[in-house]
N, C-alpha and C positions, 0 to 999 in steps of 0.2 A: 692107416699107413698109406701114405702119398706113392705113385708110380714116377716112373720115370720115363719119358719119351725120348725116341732116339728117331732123328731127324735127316735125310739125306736127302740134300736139296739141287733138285736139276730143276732148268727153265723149263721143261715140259711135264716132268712129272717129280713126286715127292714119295720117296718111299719111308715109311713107317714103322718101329719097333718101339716097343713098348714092354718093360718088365715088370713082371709078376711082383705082388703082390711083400712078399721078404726083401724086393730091389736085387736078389743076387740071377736070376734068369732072362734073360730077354727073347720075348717070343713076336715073331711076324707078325704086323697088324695089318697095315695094307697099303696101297697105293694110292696116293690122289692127284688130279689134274691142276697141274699149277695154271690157275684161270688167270687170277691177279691177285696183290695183295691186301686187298679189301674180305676177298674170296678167304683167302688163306686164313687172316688173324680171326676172322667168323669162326671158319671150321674148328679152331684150335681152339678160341674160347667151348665153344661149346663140346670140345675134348677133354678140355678140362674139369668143365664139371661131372662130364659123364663117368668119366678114369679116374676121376683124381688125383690129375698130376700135378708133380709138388715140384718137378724140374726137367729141363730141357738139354739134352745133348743132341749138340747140330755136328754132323761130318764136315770136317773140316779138310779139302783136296789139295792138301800140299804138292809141289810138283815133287820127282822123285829126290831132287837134292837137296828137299825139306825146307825151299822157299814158295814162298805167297806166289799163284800163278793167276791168272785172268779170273778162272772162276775162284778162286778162293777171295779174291775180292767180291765178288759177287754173291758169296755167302758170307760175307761178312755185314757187307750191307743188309741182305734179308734179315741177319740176324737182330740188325740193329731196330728193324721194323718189329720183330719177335718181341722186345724188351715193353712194349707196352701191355704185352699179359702180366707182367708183374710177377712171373716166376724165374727162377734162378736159370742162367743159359752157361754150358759149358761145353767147351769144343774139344774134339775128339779127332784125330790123325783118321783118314778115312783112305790112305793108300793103298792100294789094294785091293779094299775090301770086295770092288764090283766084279774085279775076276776072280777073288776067292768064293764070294755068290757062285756065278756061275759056275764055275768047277763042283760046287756042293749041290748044284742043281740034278751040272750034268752025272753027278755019279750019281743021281736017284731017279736017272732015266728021264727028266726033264727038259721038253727041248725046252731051249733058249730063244730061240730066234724071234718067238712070238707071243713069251712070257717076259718080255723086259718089265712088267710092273712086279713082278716074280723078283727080279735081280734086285730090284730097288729095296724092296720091302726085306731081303736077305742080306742087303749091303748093310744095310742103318742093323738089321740083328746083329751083325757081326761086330760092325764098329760099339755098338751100345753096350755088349758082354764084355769087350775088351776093357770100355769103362767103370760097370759094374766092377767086374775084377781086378781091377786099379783100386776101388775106392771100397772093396770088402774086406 
């Protein structure tokens, strides 16, 4: 059984979730340095065969009145470059989720200020369970 990767994609960093094993849990994997995209689709392949991932959920940053904003094109084009791994990519409502992270940070005593790769890696958990639970 194939995992599922959950993707939230900023020009400096990439935060990472990835769910267990049944597809119904999404747990924090980690952050990476978005160098370039040569950089990226390497590391992903080789996520792929390490995880076994069978599909792709990218946070999709709608503005709040649930139109396409600057970055949301900008994740879309990444994502376009994602499609040459040859696994399924589905997009996922990512509003929120970075101050929901943080609040879930800050109530376990986490600062924030100088765990932004902390936020990331919590952002893509959040969004990717929302999914999970959509699609269980």
């Amino acid at each position: 059984m194939g995992r599922i990767l959950g993707v939230d994609y900023g020009e400096n960093r990439i935060g990472l979730a990835i769910s267990d094993k049944t597809k119904s849990i999404a747990l924090p994997f980690k952050t990476i340095k978005n160098k370039n995209i040569d950089f990226l689709l390497n590391y992903f392949r080789n996520l792929n065969s390490e995880k076994n991932i069978e599909s792709i959920v990218i946070g999709l940053p709608l503005g709040m009145n649930g139109k396409d904003t600057h970055q949301t094109k900008i994740v879309r084009i990444f994502s376009k470059s994602m499609c040459i791994l040859g696994l399924p990519i589905f997009f996922q409502d990512e509003r929120l989720s970075s101050i929901s992270a943080k609040k879930s940070l800050i109530k376990q005593n986490i600062k924030t200020g100088h765990n932004k790769k902390k936020i990331d890696e919590r952002a893509a958990t959040i969004f990717l369970q929302q999914f999970l639970d959509m699609n269980n």
